[in-house]
C-alpha positions as CSV (number, residue, x, y, z in Angstrom):
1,X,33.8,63.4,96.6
2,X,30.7,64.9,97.6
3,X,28.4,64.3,94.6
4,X,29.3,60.7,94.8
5,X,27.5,60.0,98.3
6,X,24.7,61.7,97.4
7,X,21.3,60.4,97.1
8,X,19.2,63.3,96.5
9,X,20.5,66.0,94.6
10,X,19.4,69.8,93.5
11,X,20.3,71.4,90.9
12,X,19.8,75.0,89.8
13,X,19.9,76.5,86.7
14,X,20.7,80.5,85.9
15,X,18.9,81.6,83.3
16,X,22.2,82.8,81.7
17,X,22.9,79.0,80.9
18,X,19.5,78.6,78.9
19,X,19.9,82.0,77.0
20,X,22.7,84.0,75.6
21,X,23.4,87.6,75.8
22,X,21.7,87.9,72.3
23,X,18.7,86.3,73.1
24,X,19.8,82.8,71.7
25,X,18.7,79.3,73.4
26,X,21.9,77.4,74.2
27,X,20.5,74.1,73.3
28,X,23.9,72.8,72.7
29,X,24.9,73.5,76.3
30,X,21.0,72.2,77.8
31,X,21.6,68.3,75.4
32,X,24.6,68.0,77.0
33,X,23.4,68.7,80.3
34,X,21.0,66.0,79.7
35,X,23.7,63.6,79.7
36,X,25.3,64.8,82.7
37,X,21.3,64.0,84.0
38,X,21.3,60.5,83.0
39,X,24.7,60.1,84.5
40,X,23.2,60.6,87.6
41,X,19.9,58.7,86.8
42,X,21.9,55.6,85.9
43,X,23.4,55.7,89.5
44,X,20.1,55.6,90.9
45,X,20.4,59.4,92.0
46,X,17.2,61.0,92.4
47,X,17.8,64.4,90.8
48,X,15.5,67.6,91.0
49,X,15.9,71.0,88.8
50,X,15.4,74.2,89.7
51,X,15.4,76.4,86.6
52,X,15.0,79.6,86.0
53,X,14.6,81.1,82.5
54,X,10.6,81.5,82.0
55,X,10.3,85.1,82.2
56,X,13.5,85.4,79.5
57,X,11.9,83.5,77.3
58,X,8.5,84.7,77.5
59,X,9.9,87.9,76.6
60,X,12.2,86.0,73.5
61,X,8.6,84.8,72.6
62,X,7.2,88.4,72.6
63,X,10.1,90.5,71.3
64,X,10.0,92.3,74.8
65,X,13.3,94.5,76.7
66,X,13.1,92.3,80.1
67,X,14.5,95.7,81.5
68,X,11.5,97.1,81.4
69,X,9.0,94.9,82.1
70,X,6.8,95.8,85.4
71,X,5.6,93.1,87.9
72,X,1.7,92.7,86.5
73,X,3.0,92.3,83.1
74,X,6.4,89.9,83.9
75,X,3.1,87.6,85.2
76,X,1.9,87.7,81.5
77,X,5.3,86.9,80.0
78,X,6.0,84.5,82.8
79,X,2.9,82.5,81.8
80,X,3.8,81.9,78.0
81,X,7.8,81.4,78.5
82,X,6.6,78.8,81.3
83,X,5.4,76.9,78.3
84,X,8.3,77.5,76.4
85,X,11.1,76.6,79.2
86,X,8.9,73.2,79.4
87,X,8.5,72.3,75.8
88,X,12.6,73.2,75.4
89,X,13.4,70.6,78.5
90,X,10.1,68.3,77.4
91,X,12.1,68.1,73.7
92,X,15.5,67.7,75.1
93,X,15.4,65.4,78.1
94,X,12.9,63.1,75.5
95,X,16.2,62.7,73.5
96,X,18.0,60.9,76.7
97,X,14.7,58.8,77.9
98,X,14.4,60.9,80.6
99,X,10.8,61.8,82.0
100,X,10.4,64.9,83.7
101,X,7.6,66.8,85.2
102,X,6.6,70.5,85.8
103,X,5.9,71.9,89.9
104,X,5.0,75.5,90.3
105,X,6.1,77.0,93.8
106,X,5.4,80.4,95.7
107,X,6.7,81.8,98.8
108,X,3.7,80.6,100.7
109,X,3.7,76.9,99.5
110,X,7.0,76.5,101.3
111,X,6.6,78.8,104.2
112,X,3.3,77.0,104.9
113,X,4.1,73.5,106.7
114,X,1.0,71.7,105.1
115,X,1.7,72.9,102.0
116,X,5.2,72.2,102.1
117,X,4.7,68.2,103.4
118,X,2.5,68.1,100.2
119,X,5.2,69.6,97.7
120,X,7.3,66.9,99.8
121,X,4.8,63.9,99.2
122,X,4.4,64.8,95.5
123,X,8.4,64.7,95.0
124,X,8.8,61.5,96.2
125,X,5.5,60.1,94.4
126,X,7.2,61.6,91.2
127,X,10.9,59.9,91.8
128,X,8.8,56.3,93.2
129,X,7.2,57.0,88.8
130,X,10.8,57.8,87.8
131,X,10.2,60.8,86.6
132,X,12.2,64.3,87.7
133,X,10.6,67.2,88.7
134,X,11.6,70.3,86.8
135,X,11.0,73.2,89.5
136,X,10.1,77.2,89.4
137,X,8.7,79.7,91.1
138,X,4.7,80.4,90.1
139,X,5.6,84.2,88.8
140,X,2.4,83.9,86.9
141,X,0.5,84.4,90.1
142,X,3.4,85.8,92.6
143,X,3.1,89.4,93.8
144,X,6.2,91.5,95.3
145,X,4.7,90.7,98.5
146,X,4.7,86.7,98.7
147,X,7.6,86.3,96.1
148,X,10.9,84.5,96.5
149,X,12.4,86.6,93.8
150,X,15.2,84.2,93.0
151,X,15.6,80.6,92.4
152,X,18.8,80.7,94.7
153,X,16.7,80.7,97.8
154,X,13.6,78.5,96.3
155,X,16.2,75.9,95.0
156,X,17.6,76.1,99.0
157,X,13.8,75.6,100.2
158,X,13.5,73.0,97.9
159,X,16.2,71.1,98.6
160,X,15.3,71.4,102.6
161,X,11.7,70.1,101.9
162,X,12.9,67.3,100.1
163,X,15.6,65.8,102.3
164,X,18.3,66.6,99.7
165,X,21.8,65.8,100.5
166,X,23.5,67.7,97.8
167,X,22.2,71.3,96.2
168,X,24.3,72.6,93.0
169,X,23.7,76.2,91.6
170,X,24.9,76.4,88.3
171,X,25.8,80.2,87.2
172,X,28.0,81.8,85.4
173,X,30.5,82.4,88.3
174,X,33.2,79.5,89.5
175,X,32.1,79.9,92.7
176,X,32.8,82.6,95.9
177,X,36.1,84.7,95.2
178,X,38.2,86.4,98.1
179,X,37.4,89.6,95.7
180,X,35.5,90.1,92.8
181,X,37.4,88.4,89.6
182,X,36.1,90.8,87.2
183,X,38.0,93.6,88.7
184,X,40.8,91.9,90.8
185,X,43.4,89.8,89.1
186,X,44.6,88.2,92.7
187,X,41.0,87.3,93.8
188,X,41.2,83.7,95.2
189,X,38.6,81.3,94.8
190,X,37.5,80.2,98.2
191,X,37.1,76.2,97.8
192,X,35.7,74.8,100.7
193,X,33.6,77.0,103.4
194,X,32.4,75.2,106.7
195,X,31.1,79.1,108.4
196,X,29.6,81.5,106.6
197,X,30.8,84.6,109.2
198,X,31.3,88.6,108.7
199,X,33.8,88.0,106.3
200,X,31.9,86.0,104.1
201,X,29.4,88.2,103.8
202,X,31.5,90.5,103.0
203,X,32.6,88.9,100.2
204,X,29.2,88.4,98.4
205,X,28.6,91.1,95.8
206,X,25.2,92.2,94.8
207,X,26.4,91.8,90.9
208,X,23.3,90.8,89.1
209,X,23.5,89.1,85.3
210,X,21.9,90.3,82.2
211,X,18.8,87.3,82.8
212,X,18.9,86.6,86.5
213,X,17.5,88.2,89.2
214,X,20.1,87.0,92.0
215,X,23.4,88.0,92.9
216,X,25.8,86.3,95.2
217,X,24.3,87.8,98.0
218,X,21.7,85.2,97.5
219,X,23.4,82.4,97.1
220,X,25.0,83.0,100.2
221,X,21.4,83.3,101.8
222,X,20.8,79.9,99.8
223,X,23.6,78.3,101.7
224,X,23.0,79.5,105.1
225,X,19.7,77.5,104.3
226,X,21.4,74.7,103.4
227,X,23.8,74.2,106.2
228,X,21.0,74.5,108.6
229,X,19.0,71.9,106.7
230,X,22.5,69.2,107.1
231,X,22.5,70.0,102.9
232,X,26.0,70.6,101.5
233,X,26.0,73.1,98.6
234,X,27.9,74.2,95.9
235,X,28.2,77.3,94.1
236,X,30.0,76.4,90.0
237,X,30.0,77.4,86.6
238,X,27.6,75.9,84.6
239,X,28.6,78.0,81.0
240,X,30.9,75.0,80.0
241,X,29.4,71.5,78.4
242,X,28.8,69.1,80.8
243,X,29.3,71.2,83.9
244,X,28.5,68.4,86.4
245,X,31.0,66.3,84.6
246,X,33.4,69.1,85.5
247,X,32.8,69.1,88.8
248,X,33.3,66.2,89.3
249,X,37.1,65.7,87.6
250,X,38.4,69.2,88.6
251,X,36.2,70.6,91.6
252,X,36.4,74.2,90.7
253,X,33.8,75.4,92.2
254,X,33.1,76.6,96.4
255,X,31.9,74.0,98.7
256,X,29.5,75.1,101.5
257,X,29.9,72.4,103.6
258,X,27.8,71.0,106.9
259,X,27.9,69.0,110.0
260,X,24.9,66.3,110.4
261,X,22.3,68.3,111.5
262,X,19.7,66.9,114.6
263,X,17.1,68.7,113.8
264,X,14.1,66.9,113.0
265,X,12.2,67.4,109.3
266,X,9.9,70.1,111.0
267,X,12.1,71.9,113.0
268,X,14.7,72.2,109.8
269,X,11.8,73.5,108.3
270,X,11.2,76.2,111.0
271,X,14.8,77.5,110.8
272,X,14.6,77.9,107.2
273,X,12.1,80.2,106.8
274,X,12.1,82.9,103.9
275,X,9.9,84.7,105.3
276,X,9.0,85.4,108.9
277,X,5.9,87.7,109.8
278,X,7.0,89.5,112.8
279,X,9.0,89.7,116.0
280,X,8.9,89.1,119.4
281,X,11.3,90.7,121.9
282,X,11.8,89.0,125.3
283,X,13.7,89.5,128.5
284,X,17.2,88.2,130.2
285,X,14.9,85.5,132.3
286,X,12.7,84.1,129.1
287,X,16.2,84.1,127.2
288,X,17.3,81.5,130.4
289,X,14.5,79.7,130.2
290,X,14.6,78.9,126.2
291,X,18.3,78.2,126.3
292,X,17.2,75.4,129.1
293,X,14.5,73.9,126.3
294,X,11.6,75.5,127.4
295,X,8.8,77.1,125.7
296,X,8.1,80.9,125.5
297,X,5.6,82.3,127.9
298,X,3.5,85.6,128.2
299,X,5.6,86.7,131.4
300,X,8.7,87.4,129.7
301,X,7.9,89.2,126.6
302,X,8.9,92.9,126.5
303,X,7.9,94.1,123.1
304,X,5.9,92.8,119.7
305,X,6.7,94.0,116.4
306,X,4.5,93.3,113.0
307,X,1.2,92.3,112.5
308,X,1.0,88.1,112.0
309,X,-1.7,85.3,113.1
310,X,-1.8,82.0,115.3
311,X,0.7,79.7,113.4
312,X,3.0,82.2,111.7
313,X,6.7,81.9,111.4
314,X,7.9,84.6,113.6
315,X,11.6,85.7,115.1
316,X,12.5,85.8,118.6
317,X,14.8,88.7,119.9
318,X,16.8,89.8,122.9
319,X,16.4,93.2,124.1
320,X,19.3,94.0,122.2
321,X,17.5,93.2,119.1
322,X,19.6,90.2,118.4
323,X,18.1,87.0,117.2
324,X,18.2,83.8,119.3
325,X,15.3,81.5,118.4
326,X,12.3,81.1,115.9
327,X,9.3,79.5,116.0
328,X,6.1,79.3,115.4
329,X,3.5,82.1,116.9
330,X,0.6,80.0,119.2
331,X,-1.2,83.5,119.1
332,X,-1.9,85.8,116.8
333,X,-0.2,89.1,117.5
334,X,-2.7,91.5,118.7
335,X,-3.5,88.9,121.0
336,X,0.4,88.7,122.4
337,X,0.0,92.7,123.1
338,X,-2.7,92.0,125.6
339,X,-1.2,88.9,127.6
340,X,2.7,90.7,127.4
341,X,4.3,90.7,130.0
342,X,1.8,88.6,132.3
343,X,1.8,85.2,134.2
344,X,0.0,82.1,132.2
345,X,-3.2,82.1,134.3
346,X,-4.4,85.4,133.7
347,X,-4.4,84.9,130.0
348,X,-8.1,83.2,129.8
349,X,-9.3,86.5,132.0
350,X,-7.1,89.1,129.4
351,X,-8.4,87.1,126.4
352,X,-12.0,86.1,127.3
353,X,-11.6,83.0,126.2
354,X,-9.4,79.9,127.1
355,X,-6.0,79.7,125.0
356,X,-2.7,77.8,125.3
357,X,-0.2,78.8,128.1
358,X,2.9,79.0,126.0
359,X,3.1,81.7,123.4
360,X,5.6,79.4,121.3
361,X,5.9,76.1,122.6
362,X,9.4,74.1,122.6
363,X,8.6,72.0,119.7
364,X,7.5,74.8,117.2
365,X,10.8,76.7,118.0
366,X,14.5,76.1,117.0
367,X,17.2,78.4,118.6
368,X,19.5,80.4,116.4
């Protein structure tokens, strides 16, 4: 079984598991979670949550329709039900022994590579104290512009940042069907997948819960995060008591499973981006020369699209328009618009000023 020969595991939780439809906590359902927690604790698993739920309960808090909150003040609720979500799992997970602790993430504190080896160093300071670390996205502070939006994809990020073996999303869906359930009585549920292809995406609805903010679309974009990162993941129903407990004794639930990926930390990192700032289209002959492991030069780019700086994720393009590679942008790109197109030794006299030869080098970029 897969949970069993995992070290480091993930778990997300929907907001639909904290709160009923009526606006009730399901404190039941989170104390026996807990259990299913210090299951994995006494195996010397080193477990990290996800959880979603802040914004539901702020509004719970504030007697507010979440339906009709707008971004500036969802940051207001966000803030108080923060303190809310906390205090409920502070309370709860005190009952079992179990320390926990609070990180706040946004879009940039993953996408950014120092800021992510620091959210990295403070995980594992926080499982060396025994402690887990009870994750969510900063939507105090997030705008629409630099703003996961889900905790699908930030749970993903997560578990890629910290070397997880194992991510879990608990919703209130068994898993990927071959159709959607609540209309098809033959849909299938799909147990294992090992490519997430056309048909795959096909499958993934856009359904979106009462609470959450995520359909299956991204849990799909979750997973594709995961298999790159050598993470397997699984998509179950977490409604029931002790939902790990039934994974583990009836495995109903989809599988996304991966083969052992070589990428090193960084480049794993690269490939996962949320996020990237722009695009860079290049010719048949740079497309040779990347596919032989070398780094991108000036010569063979065609075409730049988007406005991003020196160090910026960015995606690299055929002249078909179809992704092969990403990297990391050694120039910013109104600088790539001057040198396009041009051999590496003219760059200094295009510039006025001495710069790198390669416009991505090798090791900042991952083909796709």
């Amino acid at each position: 079984m897969y949970l069993k020969n995992s070290k480091i595991i993930v778990i997300k939780i929907g907001s639909s598991l904290l709160i009923d439809n009526k606006m009730r906590i399901r404190q039941k359902w989170l104390s026996e979670f807990t259990k299913d927690i210090k299951n994995f604790i006494n195996q010397n698993k080193k477990i990290i949550i996800v959880s979603s739920g802040a914004i539901a309960l702020g509004c719970k808090k504030l007697n507010i329709n979440k339906k009709n909150l707008k971004l500036d003040k969802s940051q207001a609720v966000a803030s108080v039900g923060q303190i809310e979500l906390m205090n409920l799992f502070n309370k709860t997970f005190n009952s079992k022994k179990i320390n926990i602790s609070q990180i706040l993430l946004t879009l940039e504190d993953t996408e950014q590579r120092r800021r992510a080896i620091n959210a990295k160093r403070t995980i594992n300071n926080l499982f060396d104290l025994g402690f887990v670390p009870i994750v969510n996205e900063n939507d105090s502070i997030a705008t629409s512009e630099i703003k996961y939006g889900d905790n699908d994809r930030l749970a993903s990020r997560v578990a890629q940042i910290s070397g997880a073996d194992c991510l879990i999303l608990l919703s209130d869906v068994d898993g990927l069907y071959t159709k959607n359930p609540k209309i098809y009585k033959d849909a299938v549920l799909i147990k294992k997948i090992k490519n997430i292809d056309d048909n795959i995406e096909k499958v993934a609805n856009k359904s979106i819960g009462i609470h959450g903010t995520g359909g299956m679309k991204t849990k799909i974009d979750a997973a594709k995060i995961c298999q790159l990162s050598g993470c397997i993941m699984a998509i179950a129903n977490g409604l029931s008591l002790r939902p790990i407990k039934k994974i583990l004794e009836k495995n109903n639930c989809t599988w996304f499973l991966t083969e052992i990926s070589k990428l090193d930390a960084r480049k794993k990192w690269i490939i996962s981006s949320i996020s990237p700032k722009g695009e860079i289209i290049i010719d048949d002959g740079a497309i040779g020369a990347l596919k032989r492991g070398k780094s991108l030069l000036a010569a063979g780019i065609k075409k730049v699209n988007g406005k991003f700086n020196k160090g910026d994720h960015i995606k690299i393009l055929d002249v078909n328009m179809i992704e092969c590679a990403r990297g990391l942008s050694s120039f910013a790109s109104d600088e790539i618009l001057k040198i396009k197109g041009q051999h590496s030794d003219k760059i200094k006299e295009l510039l006025g000023y001495v710069a790198k030869s390669e416009v991505v080098h090798k090791d900042d970029m991952v083909e796709v």
